[in-house]
Each structure stands twice: as structure tokens, then as C-alpha cells.
PDB file as gemmi writes it, atoms N, CA and C in Angstrom:
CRYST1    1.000    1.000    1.000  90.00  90.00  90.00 P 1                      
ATOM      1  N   UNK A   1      -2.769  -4.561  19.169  1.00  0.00           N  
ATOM      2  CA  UNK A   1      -2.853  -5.624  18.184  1.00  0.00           C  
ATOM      3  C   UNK A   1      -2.572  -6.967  18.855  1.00  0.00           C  
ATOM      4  N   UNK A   2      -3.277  -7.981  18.333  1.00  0.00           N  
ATOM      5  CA  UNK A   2      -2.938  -9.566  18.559  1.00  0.00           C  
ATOM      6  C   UNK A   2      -1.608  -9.968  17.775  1.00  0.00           C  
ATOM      7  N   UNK A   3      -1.394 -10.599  18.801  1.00  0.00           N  
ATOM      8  CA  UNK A   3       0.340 -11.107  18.087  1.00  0.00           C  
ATOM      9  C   UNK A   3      -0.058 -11.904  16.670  1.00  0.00           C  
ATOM     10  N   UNK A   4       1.360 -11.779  16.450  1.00  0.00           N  
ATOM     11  CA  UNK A   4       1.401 -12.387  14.979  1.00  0.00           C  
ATOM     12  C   UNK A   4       0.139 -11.622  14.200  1.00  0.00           C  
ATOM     13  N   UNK A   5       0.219 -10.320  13.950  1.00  0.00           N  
ATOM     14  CA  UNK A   5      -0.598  -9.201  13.120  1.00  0.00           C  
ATOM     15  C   UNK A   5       0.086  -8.144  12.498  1.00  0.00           C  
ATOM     16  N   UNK A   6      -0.463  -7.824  11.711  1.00  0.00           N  
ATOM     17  CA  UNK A   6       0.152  -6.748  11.063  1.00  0.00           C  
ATOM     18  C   UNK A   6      -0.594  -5.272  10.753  1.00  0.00           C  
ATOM     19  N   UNK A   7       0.044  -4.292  10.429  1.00  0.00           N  
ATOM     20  CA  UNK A   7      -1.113  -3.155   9.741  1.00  0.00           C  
ATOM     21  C   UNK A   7       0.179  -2.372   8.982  1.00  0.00           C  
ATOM     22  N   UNK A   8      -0.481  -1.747   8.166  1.00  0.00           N  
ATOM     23  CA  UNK A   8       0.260  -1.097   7.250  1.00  0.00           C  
ATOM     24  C   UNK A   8      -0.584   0.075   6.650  1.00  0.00           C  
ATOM     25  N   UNK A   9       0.535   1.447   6.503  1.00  0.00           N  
ATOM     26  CA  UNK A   9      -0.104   2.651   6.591  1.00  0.00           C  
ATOM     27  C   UNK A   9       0.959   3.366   5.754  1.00  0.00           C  
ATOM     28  N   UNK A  10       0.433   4.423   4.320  1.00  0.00           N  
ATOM     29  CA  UNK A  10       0.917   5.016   2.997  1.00  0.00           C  
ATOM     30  C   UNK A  10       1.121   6.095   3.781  1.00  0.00           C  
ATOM     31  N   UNK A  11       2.270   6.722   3.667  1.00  0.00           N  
ATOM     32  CA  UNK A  11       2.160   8.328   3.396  1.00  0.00           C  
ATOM     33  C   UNK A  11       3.031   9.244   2.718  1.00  0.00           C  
ATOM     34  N   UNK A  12       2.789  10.095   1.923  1.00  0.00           N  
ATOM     35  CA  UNK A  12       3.476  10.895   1.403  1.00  0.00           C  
ATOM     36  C   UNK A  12       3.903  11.818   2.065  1.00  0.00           C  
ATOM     37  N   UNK A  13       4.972  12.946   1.944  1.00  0.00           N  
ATOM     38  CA  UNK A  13       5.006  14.093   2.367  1.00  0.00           C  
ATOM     39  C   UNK A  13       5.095  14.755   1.494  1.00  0.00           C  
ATOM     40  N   UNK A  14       5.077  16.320   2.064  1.00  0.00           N  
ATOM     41  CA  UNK A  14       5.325  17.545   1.525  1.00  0.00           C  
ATOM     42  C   UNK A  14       6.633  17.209   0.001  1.00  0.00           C  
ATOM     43  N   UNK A  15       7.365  16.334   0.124  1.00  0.00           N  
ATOM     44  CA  UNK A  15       8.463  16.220  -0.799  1.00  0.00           C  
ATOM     45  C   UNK A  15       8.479  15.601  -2.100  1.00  0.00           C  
ATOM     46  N   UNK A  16       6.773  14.646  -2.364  1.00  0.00           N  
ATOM     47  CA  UNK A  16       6.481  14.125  -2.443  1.00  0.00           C  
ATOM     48  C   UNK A  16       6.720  12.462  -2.335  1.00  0.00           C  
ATOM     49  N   UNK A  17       8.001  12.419  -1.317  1.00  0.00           N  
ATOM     50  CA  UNK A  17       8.171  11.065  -0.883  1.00  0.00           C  
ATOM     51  C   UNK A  17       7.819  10.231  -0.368  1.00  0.00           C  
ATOM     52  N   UNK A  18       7.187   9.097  -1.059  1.00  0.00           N  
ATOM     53  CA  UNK A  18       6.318   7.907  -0.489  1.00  0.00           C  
ATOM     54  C   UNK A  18       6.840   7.368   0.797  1.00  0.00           C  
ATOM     55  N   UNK A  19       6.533   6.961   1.897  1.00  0.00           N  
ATOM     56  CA  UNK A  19       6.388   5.855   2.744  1.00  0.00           C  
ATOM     57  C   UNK A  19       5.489   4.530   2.975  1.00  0.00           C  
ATOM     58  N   UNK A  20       6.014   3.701   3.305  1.00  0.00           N  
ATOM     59  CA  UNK A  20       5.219   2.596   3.180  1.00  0.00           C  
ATOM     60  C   UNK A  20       5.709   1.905   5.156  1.00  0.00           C  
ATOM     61  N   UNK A  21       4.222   2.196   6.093  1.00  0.00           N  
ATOM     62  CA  UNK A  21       4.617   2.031   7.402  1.00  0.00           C  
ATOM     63  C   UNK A  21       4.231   0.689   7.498  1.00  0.00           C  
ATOM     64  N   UNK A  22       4.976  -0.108   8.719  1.00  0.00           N  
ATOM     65  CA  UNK A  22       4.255  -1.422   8.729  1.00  0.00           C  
ATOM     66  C   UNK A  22       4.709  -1.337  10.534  1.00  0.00           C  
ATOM     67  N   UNK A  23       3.590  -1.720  11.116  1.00  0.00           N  
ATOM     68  CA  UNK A  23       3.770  -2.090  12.648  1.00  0.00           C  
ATOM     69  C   UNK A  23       3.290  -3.449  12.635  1.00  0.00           C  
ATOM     70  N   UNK A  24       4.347  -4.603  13.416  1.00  0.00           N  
ATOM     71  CA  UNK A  24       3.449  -5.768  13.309  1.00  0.00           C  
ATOM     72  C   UNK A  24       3.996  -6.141  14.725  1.00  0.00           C  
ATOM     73  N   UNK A  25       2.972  -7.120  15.568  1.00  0.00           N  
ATOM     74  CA  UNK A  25       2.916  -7.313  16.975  1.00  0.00           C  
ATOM     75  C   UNK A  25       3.435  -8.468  16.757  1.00  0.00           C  
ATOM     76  N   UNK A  26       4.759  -8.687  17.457  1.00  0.00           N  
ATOM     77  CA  UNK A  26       6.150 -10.351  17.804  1.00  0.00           C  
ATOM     78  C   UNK A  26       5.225 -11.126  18.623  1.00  0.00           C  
ATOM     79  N   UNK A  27       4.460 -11.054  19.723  1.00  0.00           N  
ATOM     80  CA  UNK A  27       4.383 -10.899  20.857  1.00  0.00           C  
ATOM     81  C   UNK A  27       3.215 -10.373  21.666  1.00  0.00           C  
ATOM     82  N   UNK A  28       2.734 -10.688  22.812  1.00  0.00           N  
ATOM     83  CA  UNK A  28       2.016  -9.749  23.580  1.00  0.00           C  
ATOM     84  C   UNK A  28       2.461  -8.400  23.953  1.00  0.00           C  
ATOM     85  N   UNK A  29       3.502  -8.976  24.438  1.00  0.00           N  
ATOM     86  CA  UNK A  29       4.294  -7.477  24.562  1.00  0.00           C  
ATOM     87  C   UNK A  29       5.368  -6.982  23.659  1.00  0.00           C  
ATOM     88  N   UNK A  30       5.707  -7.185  22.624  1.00  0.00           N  
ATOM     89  CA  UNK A  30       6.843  -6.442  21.812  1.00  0.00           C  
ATOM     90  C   UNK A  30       5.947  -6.767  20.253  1.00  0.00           C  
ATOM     91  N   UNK A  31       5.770  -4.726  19.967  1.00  0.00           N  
ATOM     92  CA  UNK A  31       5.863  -4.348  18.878  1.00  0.00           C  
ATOM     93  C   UNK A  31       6.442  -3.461  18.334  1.00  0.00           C  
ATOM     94  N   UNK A  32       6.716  -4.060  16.897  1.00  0.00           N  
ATOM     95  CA  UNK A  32       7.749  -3.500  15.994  1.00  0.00           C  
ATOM     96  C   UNK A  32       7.106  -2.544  14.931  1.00  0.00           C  
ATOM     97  N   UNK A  33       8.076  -1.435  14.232  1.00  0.00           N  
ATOM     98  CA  UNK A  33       7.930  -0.757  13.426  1.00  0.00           C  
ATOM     99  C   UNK A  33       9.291  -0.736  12.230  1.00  0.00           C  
ATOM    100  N   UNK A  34       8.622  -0.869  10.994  1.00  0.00           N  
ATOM    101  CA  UNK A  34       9.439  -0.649   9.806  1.00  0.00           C  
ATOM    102  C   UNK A  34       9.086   0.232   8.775  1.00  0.00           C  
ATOM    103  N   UNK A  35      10.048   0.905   8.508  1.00  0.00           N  
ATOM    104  CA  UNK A  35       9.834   1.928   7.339  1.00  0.00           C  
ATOM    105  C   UNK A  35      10.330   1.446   6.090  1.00  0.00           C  
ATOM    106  N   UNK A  36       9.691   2.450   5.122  1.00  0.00           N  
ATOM    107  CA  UNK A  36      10.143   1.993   3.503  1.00  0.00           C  
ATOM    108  C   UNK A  36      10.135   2.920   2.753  1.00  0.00           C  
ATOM    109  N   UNK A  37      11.177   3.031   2.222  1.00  0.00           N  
ATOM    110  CA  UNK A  37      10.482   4.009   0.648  1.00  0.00           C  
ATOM    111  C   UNK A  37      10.419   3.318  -0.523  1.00  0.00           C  
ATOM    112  N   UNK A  38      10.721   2.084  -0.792  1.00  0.00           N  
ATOM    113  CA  UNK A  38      10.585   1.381  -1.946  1.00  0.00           C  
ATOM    114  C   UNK A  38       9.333   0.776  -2.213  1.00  0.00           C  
ATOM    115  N   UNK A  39       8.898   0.198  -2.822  1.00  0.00           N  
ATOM    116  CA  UNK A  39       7.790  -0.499  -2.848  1.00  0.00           C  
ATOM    117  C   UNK A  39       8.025  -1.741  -2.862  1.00  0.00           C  
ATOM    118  N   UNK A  40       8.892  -1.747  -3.883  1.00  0.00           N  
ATOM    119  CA  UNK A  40       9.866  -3.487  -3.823  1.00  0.00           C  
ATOM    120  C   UNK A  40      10.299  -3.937  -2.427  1.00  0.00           C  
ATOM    121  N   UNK A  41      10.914  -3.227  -1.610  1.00  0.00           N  
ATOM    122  CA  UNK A  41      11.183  -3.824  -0.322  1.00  0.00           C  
ATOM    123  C   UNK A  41       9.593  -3.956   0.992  1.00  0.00           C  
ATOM    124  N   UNK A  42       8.997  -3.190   0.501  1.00  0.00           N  
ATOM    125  CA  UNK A  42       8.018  -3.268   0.932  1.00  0.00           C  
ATOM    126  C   UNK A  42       6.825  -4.442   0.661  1.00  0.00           C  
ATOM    127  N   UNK A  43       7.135  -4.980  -0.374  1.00  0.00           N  
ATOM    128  CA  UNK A  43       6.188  -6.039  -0.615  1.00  0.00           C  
ATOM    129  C   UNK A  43       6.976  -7.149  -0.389  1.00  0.00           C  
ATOM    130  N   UNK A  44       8.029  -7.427  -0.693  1.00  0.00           N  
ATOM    131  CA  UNK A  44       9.275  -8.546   0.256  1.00  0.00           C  
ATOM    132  C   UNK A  44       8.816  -8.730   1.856  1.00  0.00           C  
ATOM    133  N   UNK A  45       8.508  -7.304   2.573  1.00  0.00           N  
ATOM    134  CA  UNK A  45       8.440  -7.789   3.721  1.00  0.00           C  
ATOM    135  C   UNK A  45       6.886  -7.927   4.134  1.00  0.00           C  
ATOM    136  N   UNK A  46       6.295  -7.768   3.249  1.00  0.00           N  
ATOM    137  CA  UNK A  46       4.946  -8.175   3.549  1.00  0.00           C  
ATOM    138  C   UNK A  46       4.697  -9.643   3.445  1.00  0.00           C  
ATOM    139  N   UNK A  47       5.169 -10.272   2.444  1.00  0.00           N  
ATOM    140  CA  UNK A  47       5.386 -11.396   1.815  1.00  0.00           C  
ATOM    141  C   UNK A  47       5.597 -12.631   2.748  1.00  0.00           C  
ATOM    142  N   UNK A  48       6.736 -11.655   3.538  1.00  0.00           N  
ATOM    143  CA  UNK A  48       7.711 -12.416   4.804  1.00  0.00           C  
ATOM    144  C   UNK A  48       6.752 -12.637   5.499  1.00  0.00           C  
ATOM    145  N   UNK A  49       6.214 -11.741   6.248  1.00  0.00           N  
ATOM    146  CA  UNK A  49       5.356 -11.850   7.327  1.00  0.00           C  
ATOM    147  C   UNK A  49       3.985 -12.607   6.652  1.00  0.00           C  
ATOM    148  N   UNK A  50       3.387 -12.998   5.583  1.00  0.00           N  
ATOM    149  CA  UNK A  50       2.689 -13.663   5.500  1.00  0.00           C  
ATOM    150  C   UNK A  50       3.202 -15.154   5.558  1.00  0.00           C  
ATOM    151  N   UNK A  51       3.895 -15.074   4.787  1.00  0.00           N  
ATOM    152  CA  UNK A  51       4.974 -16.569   5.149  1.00  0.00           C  
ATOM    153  C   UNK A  51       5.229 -16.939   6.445  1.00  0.00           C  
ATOM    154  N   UNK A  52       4.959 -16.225   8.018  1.00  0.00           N  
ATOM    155  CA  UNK A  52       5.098 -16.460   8.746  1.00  0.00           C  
ATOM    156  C   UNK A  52       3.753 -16.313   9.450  1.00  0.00           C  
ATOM    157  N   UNK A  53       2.776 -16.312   8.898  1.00  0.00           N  
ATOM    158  CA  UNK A  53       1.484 -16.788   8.879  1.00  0.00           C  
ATOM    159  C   UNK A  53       1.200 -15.830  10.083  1.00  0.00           C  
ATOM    160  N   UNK A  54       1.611 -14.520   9.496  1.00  0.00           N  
ATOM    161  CA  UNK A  54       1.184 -12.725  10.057  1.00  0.00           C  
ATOM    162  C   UNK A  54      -0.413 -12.455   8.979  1.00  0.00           C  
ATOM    163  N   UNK A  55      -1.212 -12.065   9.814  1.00  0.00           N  
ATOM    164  CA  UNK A  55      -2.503 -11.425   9.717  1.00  0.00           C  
ATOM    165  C   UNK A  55      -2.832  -9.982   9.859  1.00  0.00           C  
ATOM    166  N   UNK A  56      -2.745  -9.286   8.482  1.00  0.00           N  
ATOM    167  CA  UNK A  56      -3.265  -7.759   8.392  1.00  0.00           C  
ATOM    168  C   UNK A  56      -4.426  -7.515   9.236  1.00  0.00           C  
ATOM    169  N   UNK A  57      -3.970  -6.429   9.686  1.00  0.00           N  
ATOM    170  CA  UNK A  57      -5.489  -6.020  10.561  1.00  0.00           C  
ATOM    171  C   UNK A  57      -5.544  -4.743   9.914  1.00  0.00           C  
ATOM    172  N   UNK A  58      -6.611  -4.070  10.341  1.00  0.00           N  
ATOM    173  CA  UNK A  58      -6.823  -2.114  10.374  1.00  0.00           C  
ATOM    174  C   UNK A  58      -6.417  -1.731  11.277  1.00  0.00           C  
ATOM    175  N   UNK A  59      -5.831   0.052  10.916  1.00  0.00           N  
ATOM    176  CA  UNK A  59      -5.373   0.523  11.760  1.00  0.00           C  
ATOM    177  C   UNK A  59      -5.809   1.905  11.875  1.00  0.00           C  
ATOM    178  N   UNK A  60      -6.320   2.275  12.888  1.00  0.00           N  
ATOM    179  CA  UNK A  60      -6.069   4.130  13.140  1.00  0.00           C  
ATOM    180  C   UNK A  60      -4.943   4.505  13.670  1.00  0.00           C  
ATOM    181  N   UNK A  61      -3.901   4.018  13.877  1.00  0.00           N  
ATOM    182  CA  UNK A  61      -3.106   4.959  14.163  1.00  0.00           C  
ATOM    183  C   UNK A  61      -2.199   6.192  13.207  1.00  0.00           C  
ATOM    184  N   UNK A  62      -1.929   6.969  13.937  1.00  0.00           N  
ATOM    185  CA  UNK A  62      -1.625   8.314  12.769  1.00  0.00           C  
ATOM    186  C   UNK A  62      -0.099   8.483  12.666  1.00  0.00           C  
ATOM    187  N   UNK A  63       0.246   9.080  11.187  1.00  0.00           N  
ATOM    188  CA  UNK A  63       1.513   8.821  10.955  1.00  0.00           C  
ATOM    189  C   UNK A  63       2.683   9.668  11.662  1.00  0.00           C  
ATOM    190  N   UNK A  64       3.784   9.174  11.941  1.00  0.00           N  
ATOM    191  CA  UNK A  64       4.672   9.090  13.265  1.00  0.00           C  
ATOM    192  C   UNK A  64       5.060  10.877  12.462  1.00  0.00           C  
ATOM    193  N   UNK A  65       5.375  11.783  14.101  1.00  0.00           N  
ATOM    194  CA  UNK A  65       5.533  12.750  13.419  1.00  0.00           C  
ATOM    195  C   UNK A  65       7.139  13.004  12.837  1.00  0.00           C  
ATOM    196  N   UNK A  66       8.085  12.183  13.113  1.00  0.00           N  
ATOM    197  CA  UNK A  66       9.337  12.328  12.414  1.00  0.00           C  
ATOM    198  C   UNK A  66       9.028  12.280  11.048  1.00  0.00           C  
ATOM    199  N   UNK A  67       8.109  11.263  10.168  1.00  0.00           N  
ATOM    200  CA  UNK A  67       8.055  11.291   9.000  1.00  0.00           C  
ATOM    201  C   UNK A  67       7.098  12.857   8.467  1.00  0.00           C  
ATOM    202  N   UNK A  68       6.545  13.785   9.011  1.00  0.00           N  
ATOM    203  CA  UNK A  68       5.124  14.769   8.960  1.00  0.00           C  
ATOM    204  C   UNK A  68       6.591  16.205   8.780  1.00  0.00           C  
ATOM    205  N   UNK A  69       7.800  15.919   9.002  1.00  0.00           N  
ATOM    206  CA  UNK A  69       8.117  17.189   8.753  1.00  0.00           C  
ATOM    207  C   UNK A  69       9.021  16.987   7.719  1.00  0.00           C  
TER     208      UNK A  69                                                      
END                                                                             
């Protein structure tokens, strides 16, 4: 990803507990990852990062397997 970007990725599990993933690039070289189960905190930090004039991109990447079990 190009700095100052974002992507964001849903997943449920088996428990039926929502996640809400967000990886967004600081940097050329440093990217970050945040988790959520709220939705409310999840749209706060989307919010943020648009306020900081962060740009959604698409993403394929697949969901991390700590959250898959």
C-alpha cells in the first residue's frame, strides 16, 4: 500500500463474532494493523483516518489466522 492508505476487511467466525480489520500504511515502511469488534469504535477510527486525509484502497489480503480459529 501507498502511505497514508487504508483497507478494511469484515469477518465473522465460527462464534458468530464480528471483526472489523483495518491495515493502514504510516509510511513507506511502517504498516499498521487494528482490530475491532464494535462497530462504533470502528467507524471512530475510520473517521480518524479520514480526518487525516487517509485513502481507502482494496484489498486481497486474507484474514489473519489468529482471528480463523
Amino acid at each position: 500500500m501507498k502511505a497514508k492508505t487504508y483497507s478494511v476487511r469484515k469477518h465473522c467466525n465460527q462464534k458468530n463474532k464480528t471483526f472489523f480489520i483495518i491495515d493502514y500504511q504510516v509510511n513507506e515502511r511502517v504498516e499498521k494493523q487494528i482490530q475491532f469488534t464494535y462497530l462504533e469504535h470502528y467507524l471512530q477510527f475510520t473517521d480518524l483516518l479520514k480526518q487525516l486525509d487517509y485513502k481507502e484502497v482494496l484489498t486481497n489480503k486474507s484474514i489473519p489466522t489468529i482471528i480463523k480459529a
